[in-house]
C-alpha positions as CSV (number, residue, x, y, z in Angstrom):
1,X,15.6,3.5,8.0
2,X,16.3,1.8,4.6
3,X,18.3,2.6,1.7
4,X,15.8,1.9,-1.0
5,X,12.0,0.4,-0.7
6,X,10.5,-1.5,-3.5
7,X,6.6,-1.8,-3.6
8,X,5.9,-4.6,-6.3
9,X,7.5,-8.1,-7.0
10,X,6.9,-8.4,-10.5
11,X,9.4,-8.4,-13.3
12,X,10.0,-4.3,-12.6
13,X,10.1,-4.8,-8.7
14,X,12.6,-8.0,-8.8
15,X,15.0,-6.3,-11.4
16,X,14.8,-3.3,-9.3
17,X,16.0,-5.2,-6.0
18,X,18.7,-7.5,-8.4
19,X,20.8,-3.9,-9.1
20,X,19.7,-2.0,-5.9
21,X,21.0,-5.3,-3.4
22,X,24.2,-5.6,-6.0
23,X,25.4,-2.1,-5.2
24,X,24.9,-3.3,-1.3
25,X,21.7,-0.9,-0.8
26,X,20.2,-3.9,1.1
27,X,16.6,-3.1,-0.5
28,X,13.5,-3.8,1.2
29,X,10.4,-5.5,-1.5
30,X,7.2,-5.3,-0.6
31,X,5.4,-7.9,-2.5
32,X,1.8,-6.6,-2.9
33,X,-1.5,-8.7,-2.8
34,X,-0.8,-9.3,-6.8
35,X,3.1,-10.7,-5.5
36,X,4.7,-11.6,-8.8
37,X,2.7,-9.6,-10.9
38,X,1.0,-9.9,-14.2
39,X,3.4,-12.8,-14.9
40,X,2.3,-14.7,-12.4
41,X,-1.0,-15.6,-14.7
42,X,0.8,-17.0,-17.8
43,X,2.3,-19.9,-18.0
44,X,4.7,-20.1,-21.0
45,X,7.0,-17.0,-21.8
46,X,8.8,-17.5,-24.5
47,X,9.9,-13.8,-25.5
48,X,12.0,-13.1,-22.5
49,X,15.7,-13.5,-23.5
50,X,17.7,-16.1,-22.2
51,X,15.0,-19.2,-22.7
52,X,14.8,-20.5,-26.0
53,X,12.9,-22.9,-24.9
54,X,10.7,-21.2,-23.0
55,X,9.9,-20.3,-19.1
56,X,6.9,-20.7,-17.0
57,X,5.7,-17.3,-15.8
58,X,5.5,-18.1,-12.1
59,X,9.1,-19.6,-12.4
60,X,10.3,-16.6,-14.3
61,X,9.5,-14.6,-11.5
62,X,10.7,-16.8,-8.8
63,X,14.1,-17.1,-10.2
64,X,13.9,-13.6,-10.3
65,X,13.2,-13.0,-6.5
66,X,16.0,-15.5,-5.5
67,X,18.6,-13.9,-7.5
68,X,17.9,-10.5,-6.1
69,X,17.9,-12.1,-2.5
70,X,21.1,-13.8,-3.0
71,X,22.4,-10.7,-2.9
72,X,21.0,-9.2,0.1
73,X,17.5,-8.1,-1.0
74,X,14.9,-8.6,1.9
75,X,11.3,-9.8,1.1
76,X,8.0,-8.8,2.9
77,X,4.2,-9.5,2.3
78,X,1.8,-7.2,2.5
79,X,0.2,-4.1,0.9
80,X,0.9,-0.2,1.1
81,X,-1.8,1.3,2.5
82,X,-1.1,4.4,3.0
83,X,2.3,6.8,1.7
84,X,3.5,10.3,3.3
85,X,5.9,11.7,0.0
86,X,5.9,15.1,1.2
87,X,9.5,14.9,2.9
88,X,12.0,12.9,3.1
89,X,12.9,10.2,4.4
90,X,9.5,9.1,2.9
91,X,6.7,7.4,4.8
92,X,5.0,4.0,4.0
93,X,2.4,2.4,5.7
94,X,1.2,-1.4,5.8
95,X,-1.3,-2.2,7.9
96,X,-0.4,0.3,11.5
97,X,3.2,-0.8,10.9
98,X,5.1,2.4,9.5
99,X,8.5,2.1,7.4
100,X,10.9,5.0,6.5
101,X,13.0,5.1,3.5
102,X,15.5,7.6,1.2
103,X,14.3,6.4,-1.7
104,X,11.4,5.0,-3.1
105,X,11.0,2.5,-5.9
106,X,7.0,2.3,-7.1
107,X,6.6,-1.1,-9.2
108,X,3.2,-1.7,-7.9
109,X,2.0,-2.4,-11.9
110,X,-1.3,-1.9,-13.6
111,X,-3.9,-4.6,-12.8
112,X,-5.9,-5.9,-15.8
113,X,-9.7,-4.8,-16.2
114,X,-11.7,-8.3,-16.0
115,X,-15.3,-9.2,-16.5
116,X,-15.5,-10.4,-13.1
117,X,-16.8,-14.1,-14.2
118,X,-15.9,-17.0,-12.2
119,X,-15.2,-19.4,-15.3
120,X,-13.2,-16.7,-16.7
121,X,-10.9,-16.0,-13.5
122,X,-11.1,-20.3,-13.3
123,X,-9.2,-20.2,-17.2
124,X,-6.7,-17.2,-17.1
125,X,-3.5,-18.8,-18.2
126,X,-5.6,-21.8,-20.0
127,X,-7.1,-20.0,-22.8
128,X,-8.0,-16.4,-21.2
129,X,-5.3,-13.9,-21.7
130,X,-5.3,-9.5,-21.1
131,X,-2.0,-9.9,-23.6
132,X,-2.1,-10.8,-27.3
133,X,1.7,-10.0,-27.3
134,X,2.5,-12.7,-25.0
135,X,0.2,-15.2,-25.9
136,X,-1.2,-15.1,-29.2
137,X,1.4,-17.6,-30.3
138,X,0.3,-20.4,-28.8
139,X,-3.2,-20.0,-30.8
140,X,-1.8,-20.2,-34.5
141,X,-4.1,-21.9,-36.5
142,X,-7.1,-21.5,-34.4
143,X,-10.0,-18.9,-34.3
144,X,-9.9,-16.4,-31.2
145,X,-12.3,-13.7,-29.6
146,X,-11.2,-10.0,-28.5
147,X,-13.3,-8.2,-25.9
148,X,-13.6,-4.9,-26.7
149,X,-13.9,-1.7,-28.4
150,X,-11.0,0.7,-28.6
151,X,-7.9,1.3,-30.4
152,X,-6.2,-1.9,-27.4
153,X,-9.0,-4.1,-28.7
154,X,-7.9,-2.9,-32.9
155,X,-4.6,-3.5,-32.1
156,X,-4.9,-6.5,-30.3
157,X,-7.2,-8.6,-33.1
158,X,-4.5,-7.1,-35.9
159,X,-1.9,-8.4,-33.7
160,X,-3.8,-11.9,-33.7
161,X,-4.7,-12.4,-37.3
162,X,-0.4,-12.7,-37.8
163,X,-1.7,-16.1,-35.8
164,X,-5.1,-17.2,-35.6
165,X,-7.1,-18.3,-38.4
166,X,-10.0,-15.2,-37.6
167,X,-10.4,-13.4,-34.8
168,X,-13.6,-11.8,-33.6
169,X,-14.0,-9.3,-31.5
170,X,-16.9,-8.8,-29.3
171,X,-18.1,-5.1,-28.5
172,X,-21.5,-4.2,-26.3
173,X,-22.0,-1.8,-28.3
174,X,-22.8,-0.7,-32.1
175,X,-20.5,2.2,-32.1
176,X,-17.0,1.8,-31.4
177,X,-14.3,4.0,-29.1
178,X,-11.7,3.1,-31.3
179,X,-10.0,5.9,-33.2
180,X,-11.2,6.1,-36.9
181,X,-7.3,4.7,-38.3
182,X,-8.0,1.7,-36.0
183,X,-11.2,0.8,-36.6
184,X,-11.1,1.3,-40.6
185,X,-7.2,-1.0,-40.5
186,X,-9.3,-3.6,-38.4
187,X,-12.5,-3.5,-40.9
188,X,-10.0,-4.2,-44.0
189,X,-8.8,-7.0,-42.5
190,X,-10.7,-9.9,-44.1
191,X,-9.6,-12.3,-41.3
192,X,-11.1,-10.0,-38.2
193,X,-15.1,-10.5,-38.0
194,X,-17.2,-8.6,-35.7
195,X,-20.3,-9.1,-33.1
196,X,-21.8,-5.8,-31.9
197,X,-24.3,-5.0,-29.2
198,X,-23.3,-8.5,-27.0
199,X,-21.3,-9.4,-23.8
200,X,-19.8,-12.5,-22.6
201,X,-22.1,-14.2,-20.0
202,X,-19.5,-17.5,-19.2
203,X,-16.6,-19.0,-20.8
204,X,-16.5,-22.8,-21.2
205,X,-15.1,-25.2,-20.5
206,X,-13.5,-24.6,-16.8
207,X,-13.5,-27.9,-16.5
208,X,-11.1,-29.3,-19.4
209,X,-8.9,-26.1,-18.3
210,X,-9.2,-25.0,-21.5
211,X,-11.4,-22.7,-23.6
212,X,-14.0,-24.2,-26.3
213,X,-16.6,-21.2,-26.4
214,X,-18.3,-18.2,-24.7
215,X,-21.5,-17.8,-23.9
216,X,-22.5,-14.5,-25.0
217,X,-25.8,-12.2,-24.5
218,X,-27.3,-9.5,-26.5
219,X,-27.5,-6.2,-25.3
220,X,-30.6,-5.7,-27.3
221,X,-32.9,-8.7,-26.3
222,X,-31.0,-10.6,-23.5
223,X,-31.1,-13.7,-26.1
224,X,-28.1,-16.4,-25.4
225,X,-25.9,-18.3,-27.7
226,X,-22.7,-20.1,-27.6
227,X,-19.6,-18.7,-29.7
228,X,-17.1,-21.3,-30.3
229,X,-13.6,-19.9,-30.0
230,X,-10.1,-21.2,-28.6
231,X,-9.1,-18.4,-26.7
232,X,-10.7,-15.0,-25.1
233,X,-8.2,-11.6,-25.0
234,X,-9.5,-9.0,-22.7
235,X,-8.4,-5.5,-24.2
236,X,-10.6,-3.5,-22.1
237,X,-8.2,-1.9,-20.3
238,X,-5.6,-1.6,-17.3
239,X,-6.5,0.3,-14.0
240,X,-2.1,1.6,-12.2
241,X,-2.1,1.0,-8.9
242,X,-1.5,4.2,-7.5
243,X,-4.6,5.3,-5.6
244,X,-2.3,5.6,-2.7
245,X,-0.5,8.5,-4.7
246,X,-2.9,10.7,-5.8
247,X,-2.1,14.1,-4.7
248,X,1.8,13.7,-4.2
249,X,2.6,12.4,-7.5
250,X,2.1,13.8,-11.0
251,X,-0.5,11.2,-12.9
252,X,-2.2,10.8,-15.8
253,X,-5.6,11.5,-16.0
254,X,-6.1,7.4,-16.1
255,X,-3.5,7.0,-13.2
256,X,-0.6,6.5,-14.3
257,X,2.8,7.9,-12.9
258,X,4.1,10.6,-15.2
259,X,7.7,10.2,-16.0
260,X,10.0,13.7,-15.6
261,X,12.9,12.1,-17.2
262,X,14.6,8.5,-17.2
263,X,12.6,6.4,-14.2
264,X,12.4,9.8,-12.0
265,X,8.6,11.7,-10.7
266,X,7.8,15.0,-10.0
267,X,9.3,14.0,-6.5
268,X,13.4,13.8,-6.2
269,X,14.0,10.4,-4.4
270,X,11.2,8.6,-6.2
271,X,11.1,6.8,-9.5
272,X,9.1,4.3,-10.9
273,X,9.4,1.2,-12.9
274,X,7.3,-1.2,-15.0
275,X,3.5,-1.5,-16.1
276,X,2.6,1.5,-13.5
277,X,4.0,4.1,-16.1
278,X,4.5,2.3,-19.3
279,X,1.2,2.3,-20.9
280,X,2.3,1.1,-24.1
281,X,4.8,-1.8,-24.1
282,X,3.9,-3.6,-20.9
283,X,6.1,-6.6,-21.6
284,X,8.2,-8.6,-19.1
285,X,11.8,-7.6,-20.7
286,X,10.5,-3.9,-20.6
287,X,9.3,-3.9,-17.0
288,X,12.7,-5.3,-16.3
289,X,14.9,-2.4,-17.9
290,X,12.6,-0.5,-16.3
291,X,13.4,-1.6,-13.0
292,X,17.2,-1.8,-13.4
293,X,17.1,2.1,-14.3
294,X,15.0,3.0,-11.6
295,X,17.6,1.3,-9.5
296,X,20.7,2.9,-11.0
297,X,19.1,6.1,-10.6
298,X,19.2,5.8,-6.6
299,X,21.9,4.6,-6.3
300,X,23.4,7.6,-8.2
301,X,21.3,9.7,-5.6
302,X,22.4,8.3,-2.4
303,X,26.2,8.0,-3.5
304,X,25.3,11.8,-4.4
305,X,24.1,12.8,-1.2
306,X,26.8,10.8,0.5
């Protein structure tokens, strides 16, 4: 039986087990295929307080996991198959093994949307990014491309321009998802151009680990042509992992856990933290507060209940 279950290493999950293992709740993280989360596919952060000169994603999240096992946190791979929330203690499966647990922690994140090409998997962290917040900074001065075509892709290419010297954005489509606000702010902006009705086919140059152009294809006549660009933002959306929650917990209709106040779910003795809730921010530093509330709050449940 444990005190408090963490599923999810990243920023949310490691912050979580930090305050949870502090207040001698001995928390048990599971780390999840994606272990480190999102942050584990940049390489400089240099928003997150604390580095003025800047921290390597990976290491970011490493120092993370040792400080929260220095005081007592416990670590195990794996993936949560399977989850019974419907009493308590609640239920959690990996693989056949079965684990109980008064409370439950869900940091499991939100897993970019990709376009599933192997140059562009071969250059995330080297020029592809699914976050113009934490990376359009290193592009100043250089042109950039944004994939898609809703009000993420209009804010993202706005976001850019403060950095890049234009910014295109790529949509397979004429018409646009975007809300009308977005997409008429975007169209005044004299340093955003646009290609319609075209997809990427590859992104060079895998090779240099860097990225020099896309190779993109019409939608309309399958013709080919190379798009020279310095970096490629994917703003076509995040998929939570919570398919293991459907039916127990209160989600959005896109997945995403529905807050009832603070870091608490419909269900008393589960909260969430991070990127599987926050649709909007989805930054390191608010993953992180995230996960020390979630933590505070069961620990004020247990010390209730005790």
């Amino acid at each position: 039986m444990h005190n408090v279950i963490v599923i999810g290493s990243g920023c949310a999950g490691n912050t979580a087990a930090i305050y949870a293992a502090r207040a001698s709740l001995e928390p048990l993280v599971i780390e999840g295929l994606e272990a480190g989360g999102q942050l584990t596919l940049t390489t400089d952060v240099e928003n997150f307080p604390g580095f003025p000169e800047g921290v390597m994603g990976p290491d970011l999240v490493d120092r993370m996991k040792r400080q929260a096992i220095r005081f007592g946190a416990v670590y195990k791979q794996g993936e949560v198959s399977r989850a019974d929330l419907s009493s308590r203690p609640f239920k959690l499966w990996i693989g056949e093994e079965r684990l109980k647990t008064k409370t439950l922690i869900i940091a499991s994140g939100a897993s970019a949307r990709w376009l599933g090409l192997e140059s562009e998997q071969d250059l995330i962290g080297h020029g592809v990014s699914s976050c113009a917040t934490c990376d359009g900074f290193f592009f100043r001065g250089l042109p950039v491309t944004v994939i898609g075509g809703g009000d993420s892709a209009m804010e993202e290419a706005l976001f850019l321009t403060k950095f890049a010297t234009n910014v295109s954005i790529i949509h397979r489509r004429e018409g646009f998802r975007a809300s009308k606000i977005m997409l008429d702010r975007a169209k005044r902006n004299e340093k955003i151009r646009w290609i319609t009705s075209a997809v990427v086919a590859d992104v060079e140059d895998p090779q240099a680990k860097t990225v020099t152009s896309l190779k993109l294809r019409s939608t309309v006549d399958g013709k080919e042509w190379d798009h020279k660009t310095s970096a490629m933002f994917l703003a076509i959306g995040h998929v939570p992992n919570t398919r293991i929650f459907r039916g127990q917990l209160d989600l959005d209709p896109q997945g995403y856990i529905v807050s009832h106040g603070g870091a608490r779910t419909n269900i008393p003795g589960v909260f969430h933290a991070g990127d599987v809730q926050d649709r909007v921010y989805r930054q390191a530093i608010t993953a992180a507060g995230s996960g020390c509330m979630a933590a505070i709050e069961a620990e004020r449940l247990l010390e209730a209940e005790d």
